[in-house]
N, CA, C and O of each residue as an XYZ file, in Angstrom:
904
protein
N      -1.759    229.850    -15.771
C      -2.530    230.666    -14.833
C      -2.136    230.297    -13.417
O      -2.045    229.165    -12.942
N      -1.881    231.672    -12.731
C      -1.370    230.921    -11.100
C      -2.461    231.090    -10.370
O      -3.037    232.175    -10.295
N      -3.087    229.342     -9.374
C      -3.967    229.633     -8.552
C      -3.386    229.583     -7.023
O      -2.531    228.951     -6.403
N      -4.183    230.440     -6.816
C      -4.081    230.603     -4.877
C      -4.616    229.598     -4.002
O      -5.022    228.685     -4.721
N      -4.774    229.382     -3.017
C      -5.364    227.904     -2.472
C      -6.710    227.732     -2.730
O      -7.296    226.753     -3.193
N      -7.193    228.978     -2.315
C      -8.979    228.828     -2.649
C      -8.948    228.466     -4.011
O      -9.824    227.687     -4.387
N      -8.226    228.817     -4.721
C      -8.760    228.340     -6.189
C      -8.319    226.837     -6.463
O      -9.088    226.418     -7.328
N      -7.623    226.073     -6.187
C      -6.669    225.097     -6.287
C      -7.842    223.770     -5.451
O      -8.073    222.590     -5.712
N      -8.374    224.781     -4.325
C      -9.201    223.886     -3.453
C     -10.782    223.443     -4.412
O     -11.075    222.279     -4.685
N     -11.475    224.434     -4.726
C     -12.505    225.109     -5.466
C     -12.167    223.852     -6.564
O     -12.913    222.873     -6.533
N     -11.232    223.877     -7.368
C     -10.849    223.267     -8.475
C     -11.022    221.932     -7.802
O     -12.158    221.472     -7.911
N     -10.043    221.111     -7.043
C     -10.376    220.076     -7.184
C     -11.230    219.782     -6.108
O     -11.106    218.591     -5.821
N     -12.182    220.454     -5.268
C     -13.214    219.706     -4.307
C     -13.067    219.320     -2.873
O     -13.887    218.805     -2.114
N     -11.388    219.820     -2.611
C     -10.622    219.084     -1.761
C     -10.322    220.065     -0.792
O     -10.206    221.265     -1.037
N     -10.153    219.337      0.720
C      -8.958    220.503      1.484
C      -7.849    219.911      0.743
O      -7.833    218.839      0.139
N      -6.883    220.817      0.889
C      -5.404    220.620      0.922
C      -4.716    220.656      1.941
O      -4.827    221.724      2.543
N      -3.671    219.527      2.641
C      -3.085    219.404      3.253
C      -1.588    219.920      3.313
O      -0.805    220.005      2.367
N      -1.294    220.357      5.093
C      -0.462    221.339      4.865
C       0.658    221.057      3.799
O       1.075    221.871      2.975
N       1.096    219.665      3.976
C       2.357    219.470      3.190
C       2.125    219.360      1.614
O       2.936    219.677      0.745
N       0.983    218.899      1.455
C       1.018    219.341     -0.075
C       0.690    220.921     -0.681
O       0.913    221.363     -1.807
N       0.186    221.468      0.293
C      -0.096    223.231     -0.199
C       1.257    223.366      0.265
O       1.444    224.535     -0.073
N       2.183    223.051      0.725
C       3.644    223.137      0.692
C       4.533    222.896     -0.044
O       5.577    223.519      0.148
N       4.483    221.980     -1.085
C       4.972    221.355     -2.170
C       4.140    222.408     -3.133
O       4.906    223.151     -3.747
N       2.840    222.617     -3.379
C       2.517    223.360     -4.639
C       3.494    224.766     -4.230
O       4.552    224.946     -4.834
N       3.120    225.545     -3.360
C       4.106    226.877     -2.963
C       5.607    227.147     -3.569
O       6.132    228.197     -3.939
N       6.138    225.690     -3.527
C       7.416    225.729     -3.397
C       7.729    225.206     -4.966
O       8.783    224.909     -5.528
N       6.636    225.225     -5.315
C       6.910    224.862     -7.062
C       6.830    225.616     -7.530
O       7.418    225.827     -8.590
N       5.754    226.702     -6.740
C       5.143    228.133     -7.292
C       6.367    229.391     -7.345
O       6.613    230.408     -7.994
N       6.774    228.824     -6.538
C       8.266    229.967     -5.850
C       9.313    229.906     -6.841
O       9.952    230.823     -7.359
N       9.377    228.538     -7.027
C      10.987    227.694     -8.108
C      10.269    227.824     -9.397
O      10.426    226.812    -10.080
N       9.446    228.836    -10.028
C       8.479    228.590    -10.888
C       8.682    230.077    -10.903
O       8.893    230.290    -12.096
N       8.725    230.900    -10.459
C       8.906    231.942    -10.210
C      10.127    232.705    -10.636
O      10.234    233.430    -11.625
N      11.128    232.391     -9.624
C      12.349    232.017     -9.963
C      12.867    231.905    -10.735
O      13.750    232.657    -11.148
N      12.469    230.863    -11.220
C      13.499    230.612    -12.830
C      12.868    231.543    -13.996
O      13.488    231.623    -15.056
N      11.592    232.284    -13.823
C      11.797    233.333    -14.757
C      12.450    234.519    -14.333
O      13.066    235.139    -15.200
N      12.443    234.856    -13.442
C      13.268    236.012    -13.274
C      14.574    236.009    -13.284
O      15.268    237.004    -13.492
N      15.048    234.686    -13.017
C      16.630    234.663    -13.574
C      16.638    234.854    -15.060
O      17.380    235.576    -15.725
N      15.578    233.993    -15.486
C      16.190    234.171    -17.631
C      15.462    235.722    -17.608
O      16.131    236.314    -18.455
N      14.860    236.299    -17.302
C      14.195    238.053    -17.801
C      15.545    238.060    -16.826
O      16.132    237.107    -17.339
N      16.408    238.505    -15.771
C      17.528    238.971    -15.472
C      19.000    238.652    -16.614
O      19.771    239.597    -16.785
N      19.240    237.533    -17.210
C      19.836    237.043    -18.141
C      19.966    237.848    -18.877
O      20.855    238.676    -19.076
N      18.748    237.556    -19.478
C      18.312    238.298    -21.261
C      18.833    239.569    -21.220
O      19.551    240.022    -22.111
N      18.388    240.380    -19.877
C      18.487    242.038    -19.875
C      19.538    242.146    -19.546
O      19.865    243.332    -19.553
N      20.957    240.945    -18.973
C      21.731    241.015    -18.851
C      22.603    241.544    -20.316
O      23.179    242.596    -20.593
N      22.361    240.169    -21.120
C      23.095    239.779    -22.471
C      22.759    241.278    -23.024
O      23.616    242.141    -23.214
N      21.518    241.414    -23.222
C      21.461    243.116    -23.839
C      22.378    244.400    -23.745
O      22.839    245.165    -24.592
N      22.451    244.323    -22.412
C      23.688    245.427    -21.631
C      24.720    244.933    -21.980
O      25.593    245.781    -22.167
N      25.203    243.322    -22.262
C      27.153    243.359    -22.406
C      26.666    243.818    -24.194
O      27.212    244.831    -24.634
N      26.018    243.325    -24.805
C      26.302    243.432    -26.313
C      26.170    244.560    -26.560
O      27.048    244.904    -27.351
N      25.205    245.736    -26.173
C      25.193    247.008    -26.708
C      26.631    247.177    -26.017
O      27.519    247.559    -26.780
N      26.986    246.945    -24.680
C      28.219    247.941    -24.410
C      29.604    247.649    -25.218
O      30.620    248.310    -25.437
N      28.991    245.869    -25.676
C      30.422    245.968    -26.532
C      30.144    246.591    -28.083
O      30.996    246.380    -28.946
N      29.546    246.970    -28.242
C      28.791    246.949    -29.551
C      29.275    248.921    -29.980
O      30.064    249.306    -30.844
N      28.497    249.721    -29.061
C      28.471    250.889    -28.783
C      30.311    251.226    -28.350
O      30.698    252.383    -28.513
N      31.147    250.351    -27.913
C      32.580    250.723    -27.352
C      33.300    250.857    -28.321
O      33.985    251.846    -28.581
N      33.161    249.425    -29.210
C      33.472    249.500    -30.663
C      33.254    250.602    -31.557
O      34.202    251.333    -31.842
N      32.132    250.800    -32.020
C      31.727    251.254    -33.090
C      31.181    252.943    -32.711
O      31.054    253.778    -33.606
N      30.943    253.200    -31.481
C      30.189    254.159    -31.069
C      28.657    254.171    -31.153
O      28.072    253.570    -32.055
N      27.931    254.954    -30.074
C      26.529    255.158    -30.148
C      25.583    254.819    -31.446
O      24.839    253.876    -31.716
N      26.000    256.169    -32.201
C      25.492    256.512    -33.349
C      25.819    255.677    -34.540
O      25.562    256.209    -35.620
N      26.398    254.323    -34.574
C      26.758    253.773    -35.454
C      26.150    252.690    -35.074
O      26.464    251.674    -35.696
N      25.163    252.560    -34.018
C      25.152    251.052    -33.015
C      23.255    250.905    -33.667
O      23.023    252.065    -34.007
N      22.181    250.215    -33.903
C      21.099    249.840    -34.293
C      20.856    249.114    -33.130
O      21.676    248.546    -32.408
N      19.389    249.206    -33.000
C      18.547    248.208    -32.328
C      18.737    246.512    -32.961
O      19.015    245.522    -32.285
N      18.537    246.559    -34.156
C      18.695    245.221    -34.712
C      20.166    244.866    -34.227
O      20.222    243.906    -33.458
N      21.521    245.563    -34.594
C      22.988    244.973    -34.274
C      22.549    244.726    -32.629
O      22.889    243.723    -32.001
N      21.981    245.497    -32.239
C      21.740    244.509    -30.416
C      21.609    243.502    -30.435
O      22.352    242.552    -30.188
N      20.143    243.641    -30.885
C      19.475    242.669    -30.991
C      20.315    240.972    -31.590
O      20.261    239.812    -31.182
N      20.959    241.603    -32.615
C      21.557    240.201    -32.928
C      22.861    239.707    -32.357
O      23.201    238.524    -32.366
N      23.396    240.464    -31.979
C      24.556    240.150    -30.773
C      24.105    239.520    -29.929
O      24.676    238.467    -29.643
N      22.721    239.979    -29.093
C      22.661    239.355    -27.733
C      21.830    238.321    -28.376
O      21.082    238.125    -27.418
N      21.463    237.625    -29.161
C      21.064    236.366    -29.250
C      19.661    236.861    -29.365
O      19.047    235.942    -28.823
N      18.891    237.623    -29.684
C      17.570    237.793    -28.804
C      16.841    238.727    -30.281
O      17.381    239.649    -30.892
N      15.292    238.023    -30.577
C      14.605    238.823    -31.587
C      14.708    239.940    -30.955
O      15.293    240.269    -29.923
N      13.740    240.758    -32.086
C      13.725    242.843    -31.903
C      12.767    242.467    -31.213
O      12.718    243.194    -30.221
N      11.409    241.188    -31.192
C      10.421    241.737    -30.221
C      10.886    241.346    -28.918
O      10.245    241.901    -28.025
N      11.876    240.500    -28.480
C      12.118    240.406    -27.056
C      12.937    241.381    -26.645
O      12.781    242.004    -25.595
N      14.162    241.617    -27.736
C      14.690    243.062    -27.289
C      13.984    244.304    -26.563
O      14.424    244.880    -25.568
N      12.355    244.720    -27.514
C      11.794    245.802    -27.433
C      10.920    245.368    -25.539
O      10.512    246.162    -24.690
N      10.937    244.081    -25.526
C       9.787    244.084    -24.117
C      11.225    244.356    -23.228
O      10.846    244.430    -22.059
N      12.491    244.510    -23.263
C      13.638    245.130    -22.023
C      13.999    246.391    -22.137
O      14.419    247.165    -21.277
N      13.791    246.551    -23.333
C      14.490    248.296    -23.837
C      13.609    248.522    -24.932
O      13.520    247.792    -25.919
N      12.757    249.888    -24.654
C      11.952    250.763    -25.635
C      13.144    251.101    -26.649
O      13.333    250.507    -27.711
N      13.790    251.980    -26.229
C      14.641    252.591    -27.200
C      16.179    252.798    -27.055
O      16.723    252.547    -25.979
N      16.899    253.264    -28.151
C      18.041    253.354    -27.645
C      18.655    253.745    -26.686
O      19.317    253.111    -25.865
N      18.413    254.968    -26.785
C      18.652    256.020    -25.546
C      18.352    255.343    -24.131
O      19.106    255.797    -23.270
N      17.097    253.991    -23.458
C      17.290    253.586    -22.663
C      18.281    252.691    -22.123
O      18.664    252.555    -20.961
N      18.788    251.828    -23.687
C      19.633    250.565    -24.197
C      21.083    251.671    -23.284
O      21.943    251.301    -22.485
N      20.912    252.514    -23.638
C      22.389    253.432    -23.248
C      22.444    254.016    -21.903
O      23.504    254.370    -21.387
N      21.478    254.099    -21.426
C      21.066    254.318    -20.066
C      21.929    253.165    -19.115
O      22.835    253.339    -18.300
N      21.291    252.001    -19.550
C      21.629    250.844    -18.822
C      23.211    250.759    -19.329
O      23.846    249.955    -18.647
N      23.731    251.190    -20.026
C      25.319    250.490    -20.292
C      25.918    251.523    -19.518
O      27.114    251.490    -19.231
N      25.035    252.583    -19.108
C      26.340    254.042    -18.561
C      26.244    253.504    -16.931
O      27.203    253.886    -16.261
N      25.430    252.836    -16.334
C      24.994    252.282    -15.458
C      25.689    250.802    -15.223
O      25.391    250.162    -14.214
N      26.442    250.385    -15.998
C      26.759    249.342    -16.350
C      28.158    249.587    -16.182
O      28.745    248.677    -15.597
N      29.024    250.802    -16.619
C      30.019    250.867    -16.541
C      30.313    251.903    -15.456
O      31.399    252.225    -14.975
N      29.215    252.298    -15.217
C      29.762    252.983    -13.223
C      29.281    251.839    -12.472
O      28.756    252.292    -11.455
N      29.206    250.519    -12.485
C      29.098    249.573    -11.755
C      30.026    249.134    -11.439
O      30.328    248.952    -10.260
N      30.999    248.734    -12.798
C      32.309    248.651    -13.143
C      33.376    249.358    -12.547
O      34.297    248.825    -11.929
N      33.239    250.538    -12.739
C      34.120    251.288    -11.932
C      33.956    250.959    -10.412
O      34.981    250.670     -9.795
N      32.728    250.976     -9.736
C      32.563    250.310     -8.110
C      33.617    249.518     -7.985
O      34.574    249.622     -7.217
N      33.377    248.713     -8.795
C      34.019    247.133     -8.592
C      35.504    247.415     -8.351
O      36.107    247.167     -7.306
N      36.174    248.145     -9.812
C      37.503    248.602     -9.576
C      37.598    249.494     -8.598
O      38.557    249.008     -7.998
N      37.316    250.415     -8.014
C      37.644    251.309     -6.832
C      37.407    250.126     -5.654
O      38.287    250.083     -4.794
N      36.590    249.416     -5.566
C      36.506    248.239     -4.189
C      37.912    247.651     -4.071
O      38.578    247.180     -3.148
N      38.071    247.838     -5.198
C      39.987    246.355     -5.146
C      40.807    247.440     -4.749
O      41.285    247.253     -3.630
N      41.165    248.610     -5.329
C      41.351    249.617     -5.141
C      41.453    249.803     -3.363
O      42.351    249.517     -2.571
N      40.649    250.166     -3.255
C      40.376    250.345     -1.929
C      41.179    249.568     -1.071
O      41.848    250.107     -0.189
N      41.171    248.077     -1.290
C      42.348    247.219     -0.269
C      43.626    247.551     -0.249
O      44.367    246.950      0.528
N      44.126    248.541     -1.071
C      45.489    249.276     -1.126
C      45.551    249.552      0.427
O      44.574    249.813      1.129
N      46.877    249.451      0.851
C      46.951    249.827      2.428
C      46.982    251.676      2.696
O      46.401    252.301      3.583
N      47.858    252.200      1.604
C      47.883    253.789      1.178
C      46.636    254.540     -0.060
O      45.945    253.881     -0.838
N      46.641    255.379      0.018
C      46.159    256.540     -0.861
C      47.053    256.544     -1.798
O      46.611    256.830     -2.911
N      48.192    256.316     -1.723
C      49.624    256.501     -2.649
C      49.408    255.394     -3.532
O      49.182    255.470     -4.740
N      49.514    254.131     -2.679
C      49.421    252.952     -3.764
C      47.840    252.766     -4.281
O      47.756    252.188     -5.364
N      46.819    253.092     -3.786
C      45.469    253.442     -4.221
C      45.595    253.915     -5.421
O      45.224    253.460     -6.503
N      46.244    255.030     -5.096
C      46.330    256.012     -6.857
C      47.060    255.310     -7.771
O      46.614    255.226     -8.915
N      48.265    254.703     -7.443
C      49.051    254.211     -8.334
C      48.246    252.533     -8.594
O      49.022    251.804     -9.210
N      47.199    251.989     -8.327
C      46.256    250.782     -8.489
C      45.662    251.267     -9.560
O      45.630    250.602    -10.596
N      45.015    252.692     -9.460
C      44.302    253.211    -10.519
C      45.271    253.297    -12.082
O      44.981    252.618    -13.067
N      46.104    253.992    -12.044
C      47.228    254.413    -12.663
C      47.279    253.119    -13.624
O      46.994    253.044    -14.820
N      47.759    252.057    -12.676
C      48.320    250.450    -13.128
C      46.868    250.040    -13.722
O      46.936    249.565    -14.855
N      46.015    250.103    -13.359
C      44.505    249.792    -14.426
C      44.395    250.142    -15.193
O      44.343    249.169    -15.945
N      44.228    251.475    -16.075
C      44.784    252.408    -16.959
C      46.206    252.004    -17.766
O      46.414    252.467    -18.888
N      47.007    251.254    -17.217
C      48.286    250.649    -18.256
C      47.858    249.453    -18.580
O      47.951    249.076    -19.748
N      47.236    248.536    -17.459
C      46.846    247.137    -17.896
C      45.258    247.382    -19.143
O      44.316    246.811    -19.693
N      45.493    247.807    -19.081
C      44.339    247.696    -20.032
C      44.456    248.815    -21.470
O      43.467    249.244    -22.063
N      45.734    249.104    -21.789
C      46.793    249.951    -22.433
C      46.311    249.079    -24.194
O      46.038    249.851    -25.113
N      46.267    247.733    -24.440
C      45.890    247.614    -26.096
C      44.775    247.978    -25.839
O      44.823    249.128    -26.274
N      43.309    247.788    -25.258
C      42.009    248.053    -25.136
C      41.659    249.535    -25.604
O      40.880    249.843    -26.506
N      42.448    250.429    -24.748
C      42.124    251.788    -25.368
C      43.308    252.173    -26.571
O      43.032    253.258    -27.082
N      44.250    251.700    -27.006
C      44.534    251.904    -28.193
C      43.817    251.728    -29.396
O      43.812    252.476    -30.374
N      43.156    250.567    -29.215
C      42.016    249.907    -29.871
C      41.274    250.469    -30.553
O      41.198    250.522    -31.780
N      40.394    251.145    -29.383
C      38.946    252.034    -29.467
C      38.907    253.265    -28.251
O      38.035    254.134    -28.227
N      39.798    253.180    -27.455
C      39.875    254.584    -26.078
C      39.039    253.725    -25.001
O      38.570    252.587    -25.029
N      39.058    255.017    -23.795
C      38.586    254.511    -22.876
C      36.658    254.391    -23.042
O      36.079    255.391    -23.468
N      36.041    253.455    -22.768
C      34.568    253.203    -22.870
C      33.848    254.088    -22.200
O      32.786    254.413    -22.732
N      34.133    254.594    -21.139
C      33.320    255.757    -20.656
C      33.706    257.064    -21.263
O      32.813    257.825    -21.636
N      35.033    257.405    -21.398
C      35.646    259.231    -21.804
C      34.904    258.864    -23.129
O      33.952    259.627    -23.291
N      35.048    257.824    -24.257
C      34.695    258.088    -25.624
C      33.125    257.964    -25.957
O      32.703    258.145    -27.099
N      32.314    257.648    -24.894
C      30.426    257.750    -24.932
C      30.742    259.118    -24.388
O      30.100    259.985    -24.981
N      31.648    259.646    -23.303
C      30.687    261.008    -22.431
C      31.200    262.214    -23.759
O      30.519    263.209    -24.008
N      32.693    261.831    -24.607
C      33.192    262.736    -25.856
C      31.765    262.753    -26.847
O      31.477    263.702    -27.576
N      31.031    261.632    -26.725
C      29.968    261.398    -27.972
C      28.602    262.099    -27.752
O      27.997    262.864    -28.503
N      28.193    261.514    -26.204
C      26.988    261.934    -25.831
C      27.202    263.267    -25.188
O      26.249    263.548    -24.462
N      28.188    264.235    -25.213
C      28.351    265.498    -24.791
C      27.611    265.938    -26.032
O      26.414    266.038    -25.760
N      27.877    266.248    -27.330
C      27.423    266.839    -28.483
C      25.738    266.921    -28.666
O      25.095    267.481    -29.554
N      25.259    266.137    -27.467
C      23.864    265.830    -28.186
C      22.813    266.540    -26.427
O      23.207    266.464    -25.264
N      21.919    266.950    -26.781
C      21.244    267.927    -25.682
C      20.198    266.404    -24.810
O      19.597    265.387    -25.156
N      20.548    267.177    -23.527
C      19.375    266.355    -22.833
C      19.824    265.071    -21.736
O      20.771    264.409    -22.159
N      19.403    264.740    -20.712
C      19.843    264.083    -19.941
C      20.575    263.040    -19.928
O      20.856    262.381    -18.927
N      20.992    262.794    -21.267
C      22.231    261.236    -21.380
C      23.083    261.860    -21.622
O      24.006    261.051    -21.519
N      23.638    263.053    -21.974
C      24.759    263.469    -21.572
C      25.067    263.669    -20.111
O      26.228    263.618    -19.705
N      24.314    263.836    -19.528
C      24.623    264.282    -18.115
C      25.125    263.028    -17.489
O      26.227    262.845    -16.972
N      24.113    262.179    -17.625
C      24.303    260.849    -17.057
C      25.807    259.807    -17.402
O      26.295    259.016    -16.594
N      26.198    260.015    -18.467
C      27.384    259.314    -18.966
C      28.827    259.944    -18.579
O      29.920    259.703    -19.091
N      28.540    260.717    -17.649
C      29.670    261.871    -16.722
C      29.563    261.185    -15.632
O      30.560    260.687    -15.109
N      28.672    261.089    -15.260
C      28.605    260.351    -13.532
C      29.717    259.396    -12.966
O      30.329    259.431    -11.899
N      29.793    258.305    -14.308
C      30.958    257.612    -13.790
C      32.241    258.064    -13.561
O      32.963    257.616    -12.670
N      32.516    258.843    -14.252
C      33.858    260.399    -14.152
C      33.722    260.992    -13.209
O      34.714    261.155    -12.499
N      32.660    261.462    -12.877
C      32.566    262.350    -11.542
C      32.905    261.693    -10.314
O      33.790    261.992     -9.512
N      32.011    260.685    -10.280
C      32.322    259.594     -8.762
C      34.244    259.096     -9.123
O      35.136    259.323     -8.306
N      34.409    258.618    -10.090
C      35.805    258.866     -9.856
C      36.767    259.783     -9.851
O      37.976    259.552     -9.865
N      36.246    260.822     -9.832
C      36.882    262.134     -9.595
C      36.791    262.194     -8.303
O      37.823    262.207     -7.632
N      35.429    262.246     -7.655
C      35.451    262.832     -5.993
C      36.793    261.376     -5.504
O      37.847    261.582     -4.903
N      36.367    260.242     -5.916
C      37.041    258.996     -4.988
C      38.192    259.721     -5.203
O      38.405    260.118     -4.058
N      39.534    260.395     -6.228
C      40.714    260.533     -6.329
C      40.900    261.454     -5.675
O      42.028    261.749     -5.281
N      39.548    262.325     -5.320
C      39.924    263.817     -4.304
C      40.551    263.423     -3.192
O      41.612    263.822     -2.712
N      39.347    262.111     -2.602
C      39.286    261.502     -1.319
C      40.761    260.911     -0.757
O      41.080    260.834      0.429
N      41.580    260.513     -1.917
C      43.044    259.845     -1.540
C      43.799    261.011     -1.453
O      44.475    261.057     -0.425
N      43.930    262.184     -2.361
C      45.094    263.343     -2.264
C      44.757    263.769     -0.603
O      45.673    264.063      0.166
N      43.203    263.752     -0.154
C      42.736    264.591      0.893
C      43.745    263.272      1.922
O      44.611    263.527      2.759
N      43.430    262.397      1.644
C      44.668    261.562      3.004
C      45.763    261.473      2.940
O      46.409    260.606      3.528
N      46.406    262.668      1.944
C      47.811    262.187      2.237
C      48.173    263.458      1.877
O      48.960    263.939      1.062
N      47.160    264.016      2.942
C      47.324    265.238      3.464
C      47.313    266.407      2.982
O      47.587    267.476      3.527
N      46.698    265.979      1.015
C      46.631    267.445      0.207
C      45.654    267.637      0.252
O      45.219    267.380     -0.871
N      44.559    268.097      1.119
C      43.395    268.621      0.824
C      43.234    269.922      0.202
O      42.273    270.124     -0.540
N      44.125    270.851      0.453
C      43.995    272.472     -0.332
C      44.478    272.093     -1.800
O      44.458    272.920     -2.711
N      44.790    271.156     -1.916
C      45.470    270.981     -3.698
C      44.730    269.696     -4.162
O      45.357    269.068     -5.016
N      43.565    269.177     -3.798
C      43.251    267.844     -4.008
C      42.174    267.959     -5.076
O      42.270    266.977     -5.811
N      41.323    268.653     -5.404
C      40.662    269.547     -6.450
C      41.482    269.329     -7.930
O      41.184    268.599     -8.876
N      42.367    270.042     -7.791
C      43.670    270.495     -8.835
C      44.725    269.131     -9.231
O      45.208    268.957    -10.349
N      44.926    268.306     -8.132
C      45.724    267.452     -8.421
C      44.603    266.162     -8.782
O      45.099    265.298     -9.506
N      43.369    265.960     -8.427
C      42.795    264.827     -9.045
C      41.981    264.883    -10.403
O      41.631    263.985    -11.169
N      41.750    266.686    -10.437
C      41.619    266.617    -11.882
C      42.911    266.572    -13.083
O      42.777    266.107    -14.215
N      43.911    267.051    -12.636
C      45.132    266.502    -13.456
C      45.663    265.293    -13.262
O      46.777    265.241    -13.784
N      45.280    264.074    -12.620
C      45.206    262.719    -13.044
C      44.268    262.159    -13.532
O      44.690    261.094    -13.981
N      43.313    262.249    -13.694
C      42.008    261.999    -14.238
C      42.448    262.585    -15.929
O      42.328    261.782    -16.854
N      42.812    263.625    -16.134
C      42.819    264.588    -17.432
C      44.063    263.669    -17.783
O      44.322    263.396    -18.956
N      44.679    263.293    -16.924
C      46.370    262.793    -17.723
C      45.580    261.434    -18.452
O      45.458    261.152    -19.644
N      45.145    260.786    -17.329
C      44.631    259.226    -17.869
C      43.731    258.896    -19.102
O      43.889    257.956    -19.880
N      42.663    259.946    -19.130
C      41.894    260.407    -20.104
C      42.461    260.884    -21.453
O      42.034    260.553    -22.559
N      43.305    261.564    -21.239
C      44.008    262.360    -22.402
C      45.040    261.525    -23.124
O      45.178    261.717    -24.332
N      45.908    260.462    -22.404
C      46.583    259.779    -22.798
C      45.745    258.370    -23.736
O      46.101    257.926    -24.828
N      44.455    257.863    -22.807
C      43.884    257.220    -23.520
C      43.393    257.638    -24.688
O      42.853    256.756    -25.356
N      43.423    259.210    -25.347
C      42.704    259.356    -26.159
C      43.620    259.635    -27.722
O      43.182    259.806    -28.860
N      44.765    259.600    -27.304
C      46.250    260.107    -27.584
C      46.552    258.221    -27.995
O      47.160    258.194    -29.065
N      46.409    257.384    -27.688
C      46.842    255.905    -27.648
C      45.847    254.899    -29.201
O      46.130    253.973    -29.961
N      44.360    256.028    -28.912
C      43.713    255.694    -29.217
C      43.887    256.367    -31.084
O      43.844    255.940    -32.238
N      44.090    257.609    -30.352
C      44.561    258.350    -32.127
C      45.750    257.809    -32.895
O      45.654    257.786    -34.122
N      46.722    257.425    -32.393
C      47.701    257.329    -33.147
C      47.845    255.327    -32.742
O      48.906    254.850    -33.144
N      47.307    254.762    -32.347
C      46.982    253.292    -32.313
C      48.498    252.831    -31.380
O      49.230    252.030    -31.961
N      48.872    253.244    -30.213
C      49.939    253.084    -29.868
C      49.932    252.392    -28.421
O      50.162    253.182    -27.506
N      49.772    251.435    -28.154
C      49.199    251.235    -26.420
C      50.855    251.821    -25.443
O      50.824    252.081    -24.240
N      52.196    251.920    -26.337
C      53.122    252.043    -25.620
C      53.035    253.638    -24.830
O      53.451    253.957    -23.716
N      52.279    254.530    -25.951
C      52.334    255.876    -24.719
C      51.585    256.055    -23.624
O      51.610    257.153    -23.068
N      50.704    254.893    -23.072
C      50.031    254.668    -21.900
C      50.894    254.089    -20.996
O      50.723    254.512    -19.853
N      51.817    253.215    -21.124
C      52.558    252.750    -20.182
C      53.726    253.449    -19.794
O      54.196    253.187    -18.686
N      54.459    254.571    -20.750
C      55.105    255.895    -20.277
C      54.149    256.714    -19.612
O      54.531    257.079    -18.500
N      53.447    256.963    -19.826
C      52.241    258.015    -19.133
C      52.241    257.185    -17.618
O      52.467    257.788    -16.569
N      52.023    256.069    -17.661
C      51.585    255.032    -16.410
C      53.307    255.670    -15.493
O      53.068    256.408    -14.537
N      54.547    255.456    -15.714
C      55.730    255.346    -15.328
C      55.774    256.660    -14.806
O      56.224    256.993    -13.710
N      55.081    257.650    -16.002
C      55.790    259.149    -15.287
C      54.275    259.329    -14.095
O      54.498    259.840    -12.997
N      53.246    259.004    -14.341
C      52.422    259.233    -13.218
C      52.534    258.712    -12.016
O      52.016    259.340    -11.093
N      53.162    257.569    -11.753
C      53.288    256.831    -10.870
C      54.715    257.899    -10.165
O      54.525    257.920     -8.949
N      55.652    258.510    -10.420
C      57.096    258.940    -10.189
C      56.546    260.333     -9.736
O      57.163    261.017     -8.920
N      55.075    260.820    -10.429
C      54.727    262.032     -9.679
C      53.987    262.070     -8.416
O      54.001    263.002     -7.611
N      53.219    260.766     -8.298
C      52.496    260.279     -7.440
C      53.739    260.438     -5.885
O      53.499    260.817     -4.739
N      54.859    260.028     -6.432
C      55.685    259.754     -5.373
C      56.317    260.662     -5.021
O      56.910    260.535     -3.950
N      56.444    261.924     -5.767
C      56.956    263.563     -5.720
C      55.828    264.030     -4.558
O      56.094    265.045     -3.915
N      54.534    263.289     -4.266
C      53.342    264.499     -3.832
C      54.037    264.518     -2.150
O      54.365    263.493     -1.552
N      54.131    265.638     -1.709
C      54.016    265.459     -0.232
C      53.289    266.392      0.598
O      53.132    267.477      0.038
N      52.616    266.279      2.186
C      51.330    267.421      2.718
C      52.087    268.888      2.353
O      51.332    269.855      2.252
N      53.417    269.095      2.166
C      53.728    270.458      2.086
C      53.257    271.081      1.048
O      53.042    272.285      1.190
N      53.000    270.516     -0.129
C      52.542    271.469     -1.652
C      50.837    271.047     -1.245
O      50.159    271.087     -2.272
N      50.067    270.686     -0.085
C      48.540    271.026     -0.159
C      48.423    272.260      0.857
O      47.333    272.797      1.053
């Protein structure tokens, strides 16, 4: 039970002096604290295991219990972070447009739009067995959760979309803005399509041809065709 000073005082009969109602505070605080790091943890571990869980196997193949026992954690502590699946999936689509931030930030220190795109490109090859594997983690939830009605489809696009506008944003500086529409959805569709192509026939080598010829078109673009 947490008491406040009046109660603490009340309790034992006493004033309290500043430095010791300073010391209780600061126990109260670091007391505090350390639960919200382990409830931040826990709801952490939840989000990597469904996302590895769900990348693998897909949505619809994924249980509350297989969470649950991945992330270390009973169904009743599971259930006090995530009601249901559909929220469990909420947080991983959220999880992997975080992800993407992160990569567009590194991204971003590219000195060009040119080598920007071709950073993206080279992420998409480095990570070439991963989607042979199982495909890319976002295209193969938004391929899954497209089929099914209602706002988690919508939501599992978002991370596609924001990297769609960011690839508009580089063609638009290098001077294709009338073609930047057209040309960032045909890198987006190449990267996507190839991952899904790598993924069917279990081949990580046609991602790194895909990577070679995208990068050689990247270097074909100039302001005259926007």
């Amino acid at each position: 039970m947490h008491l406040e000073d009046g109660d603490v005082k009340a309790q034992l009969g006493v004033a309290l002096s500043p430095e010791v109602r300073r010391v209780m505070m600061t126990a109260v605080k670091e007391r505090q604290d350390r639960m919200s790091t382990e409830t931040s943890d826990k709801r952490s571990r939840v989000i990597k295991a469904a996302a590895d869980l769900i990348y693998a196997n897909g949505l619809g193949n994924v249980s509350l219990a297989d969470i649950s026992e991945k992330a270390g954690l009973s169904p009743g502590n599971l259930f006090y972070y995530f009601k249901t699946k559909d929220s469990i999936a909420e947080a991983v689509i959220a999880q992997r447009g975080a992800e993407f931030e992160g990569m567009r930030a590194q991204w971003d220190l590219e000195p060009t739009p040119r080598d920007r795109l071709k950073a993206f490109v080279a992420m998409t090859a480095g990570n070439r067995e991963n989607l042979a594997r199982a495909g890319c983690p976002v295209g193969s939830l938004c391929a899954e959760l497209g089929k099914r009605e209602g706002s988690l489809a919508d939501h599992s696009a978002q991370p596609l979309r924001r990297l769609l506008a960011w690839t508009e944003e580089q063609f638009t500086e290098m001077g294709l803005n009338d073609a930047r529409s057209a040309l960032a959805l045909h890198l987006l569709a190449s990267l996507q399509g190839i991952s899904l192509l790598a993924n069917a026939f279990r081949d990580a080598g046609l991602v790194e041809r895909e990577a070679i010829f995208l990068n050689n078109w990247i270097d074909t673009l100039s302001p005259s065709q926007g």
